[in-house]
C-alpha positions as a Markdown table, in Angstrom:
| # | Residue | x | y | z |
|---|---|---|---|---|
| 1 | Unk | -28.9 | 30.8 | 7.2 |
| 2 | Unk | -27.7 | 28.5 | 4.4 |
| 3 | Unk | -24.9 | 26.5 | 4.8 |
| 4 | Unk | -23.3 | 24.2 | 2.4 |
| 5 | Unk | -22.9 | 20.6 | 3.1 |
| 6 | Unk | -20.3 | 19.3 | 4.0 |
| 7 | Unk | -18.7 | 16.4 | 1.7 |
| 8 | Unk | -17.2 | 13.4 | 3.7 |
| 9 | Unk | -13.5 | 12.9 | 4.4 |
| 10 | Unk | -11.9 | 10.6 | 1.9 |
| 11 | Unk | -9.0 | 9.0 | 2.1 |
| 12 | Unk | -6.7 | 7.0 | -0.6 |
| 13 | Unk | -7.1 | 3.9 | 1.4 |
| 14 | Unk | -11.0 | 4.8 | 0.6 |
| 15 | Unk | -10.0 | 4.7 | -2.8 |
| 16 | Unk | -8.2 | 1.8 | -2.9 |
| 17 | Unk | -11.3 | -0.1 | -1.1 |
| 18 | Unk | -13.5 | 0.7 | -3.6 |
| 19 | Unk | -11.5 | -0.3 | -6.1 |
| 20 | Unk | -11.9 | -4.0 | -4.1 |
| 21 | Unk | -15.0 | -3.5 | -3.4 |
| 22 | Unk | -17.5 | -0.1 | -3.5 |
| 23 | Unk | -20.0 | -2.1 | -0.9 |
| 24 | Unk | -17.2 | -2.3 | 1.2 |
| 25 | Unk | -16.6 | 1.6 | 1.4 |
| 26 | Unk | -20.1 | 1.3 | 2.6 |
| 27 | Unk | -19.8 | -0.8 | 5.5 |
| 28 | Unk | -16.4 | 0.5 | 6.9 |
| 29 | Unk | -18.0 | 3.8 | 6.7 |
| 30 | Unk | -20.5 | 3.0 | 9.3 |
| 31 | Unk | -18.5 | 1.2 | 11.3 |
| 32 | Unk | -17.6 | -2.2 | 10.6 |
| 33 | Unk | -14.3 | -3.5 | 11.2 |
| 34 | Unk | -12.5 | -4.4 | 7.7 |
| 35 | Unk | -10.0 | -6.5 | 9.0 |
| 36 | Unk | -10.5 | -10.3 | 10.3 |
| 37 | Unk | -8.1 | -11.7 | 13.2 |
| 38 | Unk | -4.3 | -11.5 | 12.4 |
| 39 | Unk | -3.0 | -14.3 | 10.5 |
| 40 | Unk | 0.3 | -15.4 | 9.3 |
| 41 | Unk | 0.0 | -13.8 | 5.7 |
| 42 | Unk | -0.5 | -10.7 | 7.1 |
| 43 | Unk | 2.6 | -11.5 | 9.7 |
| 44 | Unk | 4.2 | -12.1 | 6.8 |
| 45 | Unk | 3.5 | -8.9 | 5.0 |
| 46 | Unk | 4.2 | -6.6 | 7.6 |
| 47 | Unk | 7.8 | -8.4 | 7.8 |
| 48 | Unk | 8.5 | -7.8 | 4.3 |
| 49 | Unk | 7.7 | -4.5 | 3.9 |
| 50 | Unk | 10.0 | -3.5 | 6.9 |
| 51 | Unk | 12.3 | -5.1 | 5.4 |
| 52 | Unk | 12.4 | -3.7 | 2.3 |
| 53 | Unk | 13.3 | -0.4 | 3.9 |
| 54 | Unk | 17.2 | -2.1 | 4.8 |
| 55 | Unk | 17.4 | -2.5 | 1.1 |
| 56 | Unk | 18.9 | 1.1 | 0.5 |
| 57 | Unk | 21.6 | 0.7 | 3.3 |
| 58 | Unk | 22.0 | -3.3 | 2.4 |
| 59 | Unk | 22.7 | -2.3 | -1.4 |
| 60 | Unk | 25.1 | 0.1 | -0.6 |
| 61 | Unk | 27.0 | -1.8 | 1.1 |
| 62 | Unk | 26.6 | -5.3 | -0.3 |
| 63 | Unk | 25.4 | -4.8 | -3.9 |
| 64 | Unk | 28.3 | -6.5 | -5.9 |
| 65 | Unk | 28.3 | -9.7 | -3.9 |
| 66 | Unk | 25.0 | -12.1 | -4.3 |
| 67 | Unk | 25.9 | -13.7 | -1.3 |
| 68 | Unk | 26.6 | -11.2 | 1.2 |
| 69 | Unk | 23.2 | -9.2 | 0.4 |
| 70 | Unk | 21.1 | -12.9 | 1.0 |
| 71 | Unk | 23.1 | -12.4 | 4.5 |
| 72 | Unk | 22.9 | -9.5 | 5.0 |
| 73 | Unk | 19.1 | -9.5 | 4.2 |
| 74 | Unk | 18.6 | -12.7 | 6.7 |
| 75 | Unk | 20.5 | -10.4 | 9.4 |
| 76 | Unk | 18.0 | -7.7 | 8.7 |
| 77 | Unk | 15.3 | -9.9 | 9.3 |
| 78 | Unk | 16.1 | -11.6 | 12.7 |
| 79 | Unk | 16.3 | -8.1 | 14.1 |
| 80 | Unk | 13.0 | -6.9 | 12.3 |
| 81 | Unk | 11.3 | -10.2 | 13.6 |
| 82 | Unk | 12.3 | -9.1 | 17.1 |
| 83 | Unk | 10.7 | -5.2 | 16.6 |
| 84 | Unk | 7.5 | -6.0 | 14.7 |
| 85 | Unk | 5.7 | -6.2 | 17.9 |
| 86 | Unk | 7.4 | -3.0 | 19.3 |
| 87 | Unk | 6.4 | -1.1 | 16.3 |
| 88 | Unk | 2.9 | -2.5 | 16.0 |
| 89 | Unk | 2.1 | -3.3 | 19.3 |
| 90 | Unk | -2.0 | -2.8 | 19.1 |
| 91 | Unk | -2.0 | -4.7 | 15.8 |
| 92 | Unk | -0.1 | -7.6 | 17.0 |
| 93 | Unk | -1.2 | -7.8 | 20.4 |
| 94 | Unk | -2.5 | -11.4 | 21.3 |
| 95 | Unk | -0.8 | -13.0 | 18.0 |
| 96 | Unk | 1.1 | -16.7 | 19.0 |
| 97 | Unk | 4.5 | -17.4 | 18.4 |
| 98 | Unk | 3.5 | -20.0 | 16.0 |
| 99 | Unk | 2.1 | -17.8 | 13.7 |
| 100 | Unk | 5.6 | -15.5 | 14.3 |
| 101 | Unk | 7.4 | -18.1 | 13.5 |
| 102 | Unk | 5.7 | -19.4 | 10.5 |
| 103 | Unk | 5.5 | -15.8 | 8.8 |
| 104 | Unk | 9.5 | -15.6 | 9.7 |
| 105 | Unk | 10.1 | -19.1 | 7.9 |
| 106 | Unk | 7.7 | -17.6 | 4.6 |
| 107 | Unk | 9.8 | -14.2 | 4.8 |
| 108 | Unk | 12.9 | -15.7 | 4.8 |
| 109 | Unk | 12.1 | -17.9 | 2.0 |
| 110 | Unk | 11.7 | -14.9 | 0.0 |
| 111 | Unk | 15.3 | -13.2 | 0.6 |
| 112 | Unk | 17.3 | -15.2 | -2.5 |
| 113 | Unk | 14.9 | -13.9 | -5.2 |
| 114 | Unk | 15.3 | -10.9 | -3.3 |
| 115 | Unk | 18.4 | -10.4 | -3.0 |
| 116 | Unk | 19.4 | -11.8 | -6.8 |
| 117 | Unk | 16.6 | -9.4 | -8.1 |
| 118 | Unk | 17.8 | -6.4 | -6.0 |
| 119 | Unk | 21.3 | -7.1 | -7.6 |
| 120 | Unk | 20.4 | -7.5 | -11.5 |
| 121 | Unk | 18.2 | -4.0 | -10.5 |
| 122 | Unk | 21.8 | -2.7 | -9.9 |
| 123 | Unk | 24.0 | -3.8 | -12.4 |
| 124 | Unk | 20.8 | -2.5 | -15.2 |
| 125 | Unk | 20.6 | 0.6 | -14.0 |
| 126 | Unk | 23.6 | 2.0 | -11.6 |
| 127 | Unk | 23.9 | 1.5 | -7.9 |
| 128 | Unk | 23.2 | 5.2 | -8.0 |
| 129 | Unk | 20.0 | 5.8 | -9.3 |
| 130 | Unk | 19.0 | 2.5 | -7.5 |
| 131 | Unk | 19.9 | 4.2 | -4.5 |
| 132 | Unk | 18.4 | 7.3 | -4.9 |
| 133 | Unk | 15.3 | 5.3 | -6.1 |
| 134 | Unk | 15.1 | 3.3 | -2.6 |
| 135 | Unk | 16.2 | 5.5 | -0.2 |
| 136 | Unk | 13.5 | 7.5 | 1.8 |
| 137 | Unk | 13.8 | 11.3 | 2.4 |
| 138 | Unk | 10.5 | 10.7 | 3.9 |
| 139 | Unk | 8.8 | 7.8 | 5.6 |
| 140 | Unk | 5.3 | 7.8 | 5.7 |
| 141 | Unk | 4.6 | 11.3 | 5.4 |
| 142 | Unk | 1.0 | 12.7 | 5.8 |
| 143 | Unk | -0.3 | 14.3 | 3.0 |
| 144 | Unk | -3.8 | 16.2 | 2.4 |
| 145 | Unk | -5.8 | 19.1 | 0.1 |
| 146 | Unk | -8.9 | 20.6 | 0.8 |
| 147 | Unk | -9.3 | 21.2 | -2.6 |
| 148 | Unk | -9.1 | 17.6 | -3.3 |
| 149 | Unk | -10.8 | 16.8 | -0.4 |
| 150 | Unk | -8.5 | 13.9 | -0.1 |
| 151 | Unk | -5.9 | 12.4 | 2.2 |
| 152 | Unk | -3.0 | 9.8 | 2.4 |
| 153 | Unk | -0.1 | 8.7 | 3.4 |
| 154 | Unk | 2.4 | 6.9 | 0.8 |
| 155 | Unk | 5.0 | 4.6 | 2.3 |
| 156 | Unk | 8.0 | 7.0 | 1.3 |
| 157 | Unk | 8.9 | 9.9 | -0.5 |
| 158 | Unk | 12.4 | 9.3 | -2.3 |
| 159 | Unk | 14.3 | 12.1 | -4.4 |
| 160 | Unk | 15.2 | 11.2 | -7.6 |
| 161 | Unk | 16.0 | 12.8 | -10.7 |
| 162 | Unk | 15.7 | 16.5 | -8.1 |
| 163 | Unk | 12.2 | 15.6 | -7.6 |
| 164 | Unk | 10.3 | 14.4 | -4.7 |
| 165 | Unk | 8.1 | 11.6 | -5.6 |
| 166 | Unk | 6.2 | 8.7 | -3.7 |
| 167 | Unk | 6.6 | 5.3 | -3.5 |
| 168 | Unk | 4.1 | 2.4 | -2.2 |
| 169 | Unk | 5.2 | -0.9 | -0.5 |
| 170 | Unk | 3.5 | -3.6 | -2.0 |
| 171 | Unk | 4.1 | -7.0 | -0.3 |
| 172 | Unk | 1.9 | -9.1 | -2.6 |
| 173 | Unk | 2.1 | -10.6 | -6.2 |
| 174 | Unk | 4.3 | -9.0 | -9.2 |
| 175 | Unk | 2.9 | -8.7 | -12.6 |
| 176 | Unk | 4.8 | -9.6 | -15.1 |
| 177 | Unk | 5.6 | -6.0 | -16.4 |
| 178 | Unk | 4.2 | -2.6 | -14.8 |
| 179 | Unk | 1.9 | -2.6 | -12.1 |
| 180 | Unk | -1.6 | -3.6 | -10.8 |
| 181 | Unk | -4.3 | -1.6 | -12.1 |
| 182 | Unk | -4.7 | -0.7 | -8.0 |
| 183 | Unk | -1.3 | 0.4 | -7.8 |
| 184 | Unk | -1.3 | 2.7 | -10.8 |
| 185 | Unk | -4.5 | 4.5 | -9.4 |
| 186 | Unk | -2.5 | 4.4 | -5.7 |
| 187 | Unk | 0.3 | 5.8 | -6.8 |
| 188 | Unk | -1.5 | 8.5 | -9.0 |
| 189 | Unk | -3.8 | 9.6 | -6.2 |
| 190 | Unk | -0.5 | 10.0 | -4.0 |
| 191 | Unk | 0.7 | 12.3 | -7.0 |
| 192 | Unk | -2.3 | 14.3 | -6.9 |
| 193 | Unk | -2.0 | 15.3 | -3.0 |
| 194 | Unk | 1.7 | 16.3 | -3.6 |
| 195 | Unk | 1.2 | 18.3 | -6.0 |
| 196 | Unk | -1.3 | 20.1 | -4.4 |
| 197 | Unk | 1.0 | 20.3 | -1.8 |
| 198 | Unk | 4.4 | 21.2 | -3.4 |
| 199 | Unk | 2.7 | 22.9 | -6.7 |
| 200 | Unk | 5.1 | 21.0 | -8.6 |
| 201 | Unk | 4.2 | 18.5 | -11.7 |
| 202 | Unk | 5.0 | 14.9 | -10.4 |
| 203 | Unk | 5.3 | 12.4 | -13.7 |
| 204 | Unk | 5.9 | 9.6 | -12.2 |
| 205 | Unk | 5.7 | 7.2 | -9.1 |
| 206 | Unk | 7.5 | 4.2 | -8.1 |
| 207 | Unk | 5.6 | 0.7 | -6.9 |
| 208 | Unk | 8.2 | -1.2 | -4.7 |
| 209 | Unk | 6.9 | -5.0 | -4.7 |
| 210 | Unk | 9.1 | -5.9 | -1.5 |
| 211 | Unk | 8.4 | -10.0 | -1.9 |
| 212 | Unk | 10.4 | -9.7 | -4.8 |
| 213 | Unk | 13.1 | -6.9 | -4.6 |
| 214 | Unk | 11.3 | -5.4 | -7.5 |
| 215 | Unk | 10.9 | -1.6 | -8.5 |
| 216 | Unk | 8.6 | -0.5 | -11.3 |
| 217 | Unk | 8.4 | 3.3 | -12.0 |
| 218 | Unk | 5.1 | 4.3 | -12.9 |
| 219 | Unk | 4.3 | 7.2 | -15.8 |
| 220 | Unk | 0.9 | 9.1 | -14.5 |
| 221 | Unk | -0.8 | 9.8 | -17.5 |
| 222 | Unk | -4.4 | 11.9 | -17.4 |
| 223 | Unk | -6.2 | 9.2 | -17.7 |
| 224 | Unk | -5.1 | 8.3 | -14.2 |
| 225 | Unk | -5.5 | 11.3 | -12.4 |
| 226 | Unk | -9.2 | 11.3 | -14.1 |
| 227 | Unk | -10.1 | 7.9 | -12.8 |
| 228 | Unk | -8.7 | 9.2 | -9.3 |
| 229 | Unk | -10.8 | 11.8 | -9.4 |
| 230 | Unk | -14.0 | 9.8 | -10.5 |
| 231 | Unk | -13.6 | 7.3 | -8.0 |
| 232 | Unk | -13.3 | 10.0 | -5.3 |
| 233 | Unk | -17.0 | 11.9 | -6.0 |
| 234 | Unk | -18.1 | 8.1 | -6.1 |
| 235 | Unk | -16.8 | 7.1 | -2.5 |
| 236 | Unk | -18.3 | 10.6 | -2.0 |
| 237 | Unk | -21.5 | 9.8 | -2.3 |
| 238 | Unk | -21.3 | 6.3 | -1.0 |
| 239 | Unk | -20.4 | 7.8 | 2.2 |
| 240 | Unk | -23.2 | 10.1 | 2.3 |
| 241 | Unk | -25.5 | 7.3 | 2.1 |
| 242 | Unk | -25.5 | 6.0 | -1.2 |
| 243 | Unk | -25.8 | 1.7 | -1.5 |
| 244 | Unk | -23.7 | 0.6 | -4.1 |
| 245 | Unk | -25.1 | -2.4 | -6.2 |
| 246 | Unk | -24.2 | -5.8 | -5.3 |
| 247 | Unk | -21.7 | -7.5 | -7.6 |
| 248 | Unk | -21.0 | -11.0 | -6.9 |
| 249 | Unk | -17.5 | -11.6 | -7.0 |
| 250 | Unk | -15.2 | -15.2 | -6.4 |
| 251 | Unk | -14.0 | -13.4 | -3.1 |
| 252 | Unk | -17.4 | -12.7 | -1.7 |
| 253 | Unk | -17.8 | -16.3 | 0.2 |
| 254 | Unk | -14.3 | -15.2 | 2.0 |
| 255 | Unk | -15.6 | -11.1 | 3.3 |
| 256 | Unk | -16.5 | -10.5 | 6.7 |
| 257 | Unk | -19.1 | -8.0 | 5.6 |
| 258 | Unk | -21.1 | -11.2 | 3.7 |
| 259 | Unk | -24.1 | -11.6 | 6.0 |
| 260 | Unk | -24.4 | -7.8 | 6.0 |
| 261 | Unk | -24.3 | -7.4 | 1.9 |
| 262 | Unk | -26.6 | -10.5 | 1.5 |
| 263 | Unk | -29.4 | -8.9 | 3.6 |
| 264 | Unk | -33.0 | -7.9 | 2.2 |
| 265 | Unk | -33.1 | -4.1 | 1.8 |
| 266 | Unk | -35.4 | -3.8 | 4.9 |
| 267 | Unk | -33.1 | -5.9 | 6.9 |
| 268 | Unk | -30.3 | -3.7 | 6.2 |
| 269 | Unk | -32.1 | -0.9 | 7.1 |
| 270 | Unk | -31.7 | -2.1 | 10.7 |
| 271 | Unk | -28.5 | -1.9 | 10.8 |
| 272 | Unk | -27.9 | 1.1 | 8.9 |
């Protein structure tokens, strides 16, 4: 009997890897690990974006008084410092107090912009819709359509303006206005799955770029739900087998999957 095949599970952190680098869809599909040891960036990081989830309660609270949110925020920090490893025990298993203590000092040093940031947010636009646009009626919730053929999880759904909509935590650089190219496509692949979900048109998204206290709302135009779904029959067929050409990038020299990507064709074969 003929049976249809089946197309691979993707995921929007697929999407977002490709978007890196296709190759790298490649490898991680087969098996490689994507991450390299723990260091104190990605301390750092993790840090940040759990602290950006005390801004809602720290803004209500402390939003007309610079000074108290930079406290408040420190506060929040010393206590997050001492949960990380409960929260992420597998990830951070094995990782020095040094490198703890140097992603605390980096964190820390972040809190006035922060805090001044979260604060001009405020005054601009209300301390209501700022609130309504940080707080969480969701954290992390799983999402997923058949239809789609996609999966993902975005950092938190907030309610604002009586719609359910999804927010990313990004704890690196801010551009200058909107958002990363990445983040657009992130946040419009998120769109996609709660829609199919909800059945409900989602116009917008929200990137948070925690090392700043910044919000951006993001418009999702067709163009980006196009490229979403363009990029999702590519990692399709990279996953079924499909090597993508070899572009040579500045960040090559610094990926694990190097030795793997520089191979002849036959030598790859080997491992694949």
């Amino acid at each position: 009997m003929f049976t249809e095949p089946h197309n691979p599970e993707i995921s929007v952190s697929d999407l977002l890897l490709y978007l890196n680098c296709p190759r790298k869809v490649y490898f991680v599909s087969r098996g490689f690990e994507l991450f390299p040891e723990i260091n104190v960036s990605r301390v750092e990081r993790m840090l940040l974006k759990e602290l950006s989830l005390t801004y809602p309660e720290s803004v209500k609270k402390y939003s007309l008084n610079a000074d108290n949110l930079h406290k408040e925020l420190e506060i929040d920090l010393a206590q997050i410092c001492i949960d990380l490893p409960l929260l992420f025990p597998g990830e951070l298993e094995g990782v020095g107090k040094d490198i703890f203590e140097e992603a605390e000092t980096r964190a820390r040093a972040k809190i006035p912009e922060i805090a001044n940031n979260l604060l001009r947010a405020v005054e601009e636009y209300g301390k209501e819709p700022m609130l309504a646009a940080l707080t969480p009626v969701k954290t992390e919730p799983f999402l997923s359509s058949e239809k789609l053929n996609l999966k993902g999880v975005p950092s938190k759904l907030v309610c604002f303006e009586g719609l359910h909509v999804p927010t990313i935590l990004k704890p690196g650089n801010c551009p200058d206005q909107g958002v990363w190219a990445s983040d657009r496509i992130h946040v419009a692949a998120l769109v996609l799955l709660l829609e199919a979900e909800s059945g409900k048109e989602i116009p917008f998204a929200f990137v948070e770029y925690v090392s700043f206290g910044l919000l951006r709302r993001v418009i999702i135009r067709s163009s980006d739900r196009r490229e979403v779904l363009q990029i999702c029959r590519r990692v399709e067929k990279i996953k079924t087998g499909f090597m993508p050409e070899r572009k040579e990038e500045k960040f090559c020299n610094e990926c694990n999957f190097l030795e793997h990507c520089t191979s002849s064709p036959s030598l790859m074969s080997k491992f694949f």
